[in-house]
N, C-alpha and C positions, 0 to 999 in steps of 0.2 A: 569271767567273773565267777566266782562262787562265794555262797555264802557259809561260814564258818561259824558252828552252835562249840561255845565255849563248854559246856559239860561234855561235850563229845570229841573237842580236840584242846584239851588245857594246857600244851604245849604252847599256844597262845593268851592265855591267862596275862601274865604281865604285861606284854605288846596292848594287850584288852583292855585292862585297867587303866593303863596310862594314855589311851587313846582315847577315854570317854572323859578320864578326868579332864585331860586337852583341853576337851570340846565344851564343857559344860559345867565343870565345877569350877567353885570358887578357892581360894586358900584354904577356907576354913573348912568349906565339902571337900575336898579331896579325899579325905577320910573313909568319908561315907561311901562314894564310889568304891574305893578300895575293898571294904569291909564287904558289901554288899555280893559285888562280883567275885571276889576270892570265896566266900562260903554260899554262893549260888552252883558253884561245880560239882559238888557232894552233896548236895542238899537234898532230904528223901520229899520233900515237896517240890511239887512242877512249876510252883515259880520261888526266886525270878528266873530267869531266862535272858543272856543276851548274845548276839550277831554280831558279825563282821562281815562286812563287805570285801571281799579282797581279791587281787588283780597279782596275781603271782604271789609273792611276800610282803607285797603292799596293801595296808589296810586303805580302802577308800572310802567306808562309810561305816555304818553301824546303828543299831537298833537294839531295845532290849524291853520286853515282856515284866513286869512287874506288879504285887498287890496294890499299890499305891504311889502317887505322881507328885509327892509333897501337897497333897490337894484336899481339902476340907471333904469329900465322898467317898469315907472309907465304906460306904455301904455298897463300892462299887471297882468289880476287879474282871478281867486285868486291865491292867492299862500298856498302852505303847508310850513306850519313852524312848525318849536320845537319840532319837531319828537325826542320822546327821549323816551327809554326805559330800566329798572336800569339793571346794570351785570349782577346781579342774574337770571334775566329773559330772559335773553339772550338767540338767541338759540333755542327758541321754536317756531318762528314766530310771536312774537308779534309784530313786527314790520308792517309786513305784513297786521294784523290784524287793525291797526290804520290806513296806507295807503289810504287801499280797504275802511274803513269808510267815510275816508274823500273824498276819490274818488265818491262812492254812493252818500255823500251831497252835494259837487259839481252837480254833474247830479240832482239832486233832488229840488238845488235852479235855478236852470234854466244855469249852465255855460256851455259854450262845450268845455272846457277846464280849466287843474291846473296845475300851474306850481309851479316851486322849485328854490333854487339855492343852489349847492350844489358841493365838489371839488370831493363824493364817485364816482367815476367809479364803472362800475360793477352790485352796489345794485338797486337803483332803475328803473333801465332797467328791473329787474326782474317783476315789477309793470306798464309794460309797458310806461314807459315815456322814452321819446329820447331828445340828445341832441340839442339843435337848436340854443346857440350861447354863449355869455359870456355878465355878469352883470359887473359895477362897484359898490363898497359899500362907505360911505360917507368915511370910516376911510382910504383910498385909497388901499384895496384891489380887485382882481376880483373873482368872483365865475359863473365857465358853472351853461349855465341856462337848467333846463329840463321843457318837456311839455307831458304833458298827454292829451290824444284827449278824452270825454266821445260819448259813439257809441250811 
């Protein structure tokens, strides 16, 4: 498995895009995936930022680094998004495996901290993040926000 940083191999760029939209947009976000990821490759800011998980030429998962999570705390960045990894793959830690990435870049672009927003209890405690309060989203739901501290 290796994990593939779209700014650094944009020869995956479209496979990228269409593989988050897959996963997590609606009709009407499709868009915004697109837009987002296509002008994150040149982008002279350090984020967003997003991953691929991949298995030869097969994308298996993905991740991506971002200012903001659709999430009422813009007074709070970065965030992990799109954490998504396919069924098949399940199981083995890959998840883990994209986390700890995005945790490393975090620390690595200078943050001392990434947060999430997320309703799983349980999972990403394992990754060291704690919860520290609740998000609103624009569509009028809330998601616990978590925070990870880099040491």
């Amino acid at each position: 498995m290796d994990i593939i940083d779209l700014r650094e191999h944009p020869r995956w760029l479209e496979q990228g895009i269409r593989y988050f939209q897959d996963r997590w947009a609606s009709e009407t976000s499709r868009p915004v995936y697109d837009d987002c990821i296509r002008h994150s490759i040149n982008s002279p800011s350090t984020l967003p930022q997003w991953f691929l998980l991949v298995e030869g030429d097969k994308i298996v998962g993905g991740a991506g680094l971002i200012t903001n999570d659709f999430i009422s705390r813009m007074d709070l960045w970065p965030w992990l998004c799109a954490l998504y990894v396919e069924p098949d793959y399940r199981g083995q830690d890959l998840g883990r495996i994209l986390v700890e990435y995005c945790q490393r870049k975090t620390k690595d672009l200078g943050f001392g901290a990434l947060y999430l927003a997320s309703d799983h209890i349980g999972y990403y405690e394992r990754f060291g993040f704690k919860v520290i309060g609740n998000g609103h989203h624009p569509w009028g739901e809330t998601s616990m926000i978590f925070k990870w501290e880099a040491n």
